[in-house]
N, C-alpha and C positions, 0 to 999 in steps of 0.2 A: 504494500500500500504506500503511496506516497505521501511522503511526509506534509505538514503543515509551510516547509519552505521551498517544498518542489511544488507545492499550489500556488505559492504565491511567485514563484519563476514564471513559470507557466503562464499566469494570467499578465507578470509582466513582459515577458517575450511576444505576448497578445497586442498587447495595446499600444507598444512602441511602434507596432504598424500602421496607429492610425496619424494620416497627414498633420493634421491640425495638433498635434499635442507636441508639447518639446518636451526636453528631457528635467528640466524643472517641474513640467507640468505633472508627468511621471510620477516622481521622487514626491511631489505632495499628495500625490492620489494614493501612493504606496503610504503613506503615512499614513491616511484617513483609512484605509484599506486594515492594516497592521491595529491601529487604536479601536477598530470595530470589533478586531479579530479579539484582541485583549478582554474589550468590556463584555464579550460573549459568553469568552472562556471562564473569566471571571464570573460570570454567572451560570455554569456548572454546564454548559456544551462544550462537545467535545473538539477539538481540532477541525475535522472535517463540518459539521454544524456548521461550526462559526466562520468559516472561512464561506461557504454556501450564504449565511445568509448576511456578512458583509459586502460580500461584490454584488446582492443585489438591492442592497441601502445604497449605494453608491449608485444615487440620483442621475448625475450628470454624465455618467457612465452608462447608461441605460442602452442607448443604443449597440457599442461595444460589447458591454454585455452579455447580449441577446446573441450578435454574430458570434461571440466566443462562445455560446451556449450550444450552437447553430453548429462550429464547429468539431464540440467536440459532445457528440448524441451520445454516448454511449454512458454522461458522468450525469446522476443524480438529481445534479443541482438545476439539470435543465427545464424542470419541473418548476422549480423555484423564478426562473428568470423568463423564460415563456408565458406570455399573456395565453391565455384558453384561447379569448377572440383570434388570437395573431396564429396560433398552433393549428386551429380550425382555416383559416385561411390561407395557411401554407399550404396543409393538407390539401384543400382541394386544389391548389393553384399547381400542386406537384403531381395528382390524378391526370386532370389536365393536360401539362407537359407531357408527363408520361405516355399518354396515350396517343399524344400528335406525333412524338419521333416516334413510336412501335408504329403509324400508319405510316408514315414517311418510309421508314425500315422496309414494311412488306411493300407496300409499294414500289419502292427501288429494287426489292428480291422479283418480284413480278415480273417488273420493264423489262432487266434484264434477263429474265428467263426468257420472255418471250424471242427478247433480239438475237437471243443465242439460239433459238430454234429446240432449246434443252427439253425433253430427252432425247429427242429424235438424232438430233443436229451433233457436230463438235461443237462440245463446249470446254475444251481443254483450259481457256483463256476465263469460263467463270469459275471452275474450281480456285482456279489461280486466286482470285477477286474476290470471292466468298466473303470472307473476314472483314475486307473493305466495302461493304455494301450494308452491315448492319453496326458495326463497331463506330465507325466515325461519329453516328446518328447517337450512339449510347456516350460516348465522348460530350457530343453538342448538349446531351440533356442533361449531365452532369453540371457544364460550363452554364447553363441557365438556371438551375439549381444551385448553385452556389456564388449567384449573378456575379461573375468573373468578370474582370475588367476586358473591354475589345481588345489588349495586348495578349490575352492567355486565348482568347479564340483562334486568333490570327495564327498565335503559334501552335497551335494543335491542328489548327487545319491543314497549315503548309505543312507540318511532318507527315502529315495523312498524305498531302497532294503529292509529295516528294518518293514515296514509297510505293505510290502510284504507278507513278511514273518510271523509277528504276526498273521493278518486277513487268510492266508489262512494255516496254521497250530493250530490255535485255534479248540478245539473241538465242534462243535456247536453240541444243541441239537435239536432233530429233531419238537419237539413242543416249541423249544424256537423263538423269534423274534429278536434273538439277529443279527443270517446273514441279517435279514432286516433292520436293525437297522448299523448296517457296511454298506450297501452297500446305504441308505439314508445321512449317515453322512461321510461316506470315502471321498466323492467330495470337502468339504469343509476343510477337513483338509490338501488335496493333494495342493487347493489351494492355500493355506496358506505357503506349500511349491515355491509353484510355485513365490513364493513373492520374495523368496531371492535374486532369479538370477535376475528376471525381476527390483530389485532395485539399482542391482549392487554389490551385497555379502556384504549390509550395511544395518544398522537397525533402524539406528538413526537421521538417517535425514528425520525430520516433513515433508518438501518439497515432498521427496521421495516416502512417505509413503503416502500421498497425493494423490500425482499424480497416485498412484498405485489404489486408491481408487476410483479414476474416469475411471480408466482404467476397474475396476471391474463393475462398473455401464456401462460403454459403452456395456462393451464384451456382459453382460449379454440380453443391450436391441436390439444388433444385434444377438444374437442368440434367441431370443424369434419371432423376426421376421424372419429370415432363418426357425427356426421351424415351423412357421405361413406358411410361402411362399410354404414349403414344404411337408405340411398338407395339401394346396390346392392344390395343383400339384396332391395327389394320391386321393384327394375327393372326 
């Protein structure tokens, strides 16, 4: 469990991100922050408590807050710092999203099937592409999910655009394994893309990078059973 001074790293590693605050401005909020923590503990909560329900007495901090709360789902206090009204309107507003890039998704699985003439037709070049036809879209809804600045779209897209491009202007040769070999290992690497936006266009935070990593374990054991579910549907 982390201690009472790795919460307060933490929420101050957080907030030196926001523009408008200087490092005075910091150092007094860390005070107010620290004297809240005190008069809590002082009155018989424990560590974790009073730390939870100092940063969300911290008024002017409100907005901060909330993104820090936003950021890191998995801690308690997110309960505490989340309005109902605001949690309710996320929720649908992430319904929503969700459901426009999964149409976007199939959508683009569609066009492309079609132009590829798949099954019938060679489709050597959609196998290849696969990955890049529903990943980037899981990418974008991330990136609007965690309203990422136009600098972290841009750069998620061009890496998407760039790999594009390499994989389907490479000359493959026709006894090589090498398009097999693209098209087993492209999934993993798109992933790895897909990490950026879903962290928040940040790299450095263990936490984040974490929780990503459970996210990867989840997705993985619900799509092996959608697979499953949907292997016996056609059995």
């Amino acid at each position: 469990m982390p201690t009472l001074e790795d919460q307060i790293d933490q929420w101050r590693a957080f907030v030196v991100r926001g523009p408008a605050l200087t490092d005075a401005d910091v150092e007094e909020l860390e005070g107010h922050l620290r004297e809240q923590v005190a008069d809590l503990g002082a009155a018989g909560l424990t560590d974790d408590e009073a730390f939870l329900i100092a940063v969300k007495r911290l008024g002017d901090l409100d907005a901060l807050s909330q993104e820090f709360a936003r950021e890191h789902s998995g801690r308690l206090w997110k309960q505490l710092v989340l309005a109902d009204d605001e949690a309710a309107a996320r929720t649908s507003d992430g319904l929503l999203a969700a459901l426009g890039f999964a149409i976007a998704a199939a959508v683009a699985v569609l066009v492309v099937r079609v132009a590829a003439g798949f099954p019938e037709g060679q489709a050597d070049w959609l196998w290849r592409n696969a990955s890049l036809l529903v990943l980037p879209l899981l990418a974008g809804f991330f990136a609007h999910r965690r309203r990422l600045e136009t600098r972290t779209w841009v750069l998620t897209a061009a890496v998407f655009a760039v790999v594009a491009t390499v994989i389907n202007l490479y000359p493959y040769a026709d006894s090589s394994s090498t398009e097999v070999l693209v098209a087993a290992h492209l999934p993993a690497l798109a992933w790895f893309v897909v990490a950026y936006p879903y962290m928040g266009g940040t790299l450095d935070d263990h936490a984040i990078r974490m929780d990503f990593v459970r996210f990867t374990g989840e997705w993985l054991i619900y799509f092996v059973l959608l697979g499953l579910g949907g292997g016996s549907c056609w059995g």
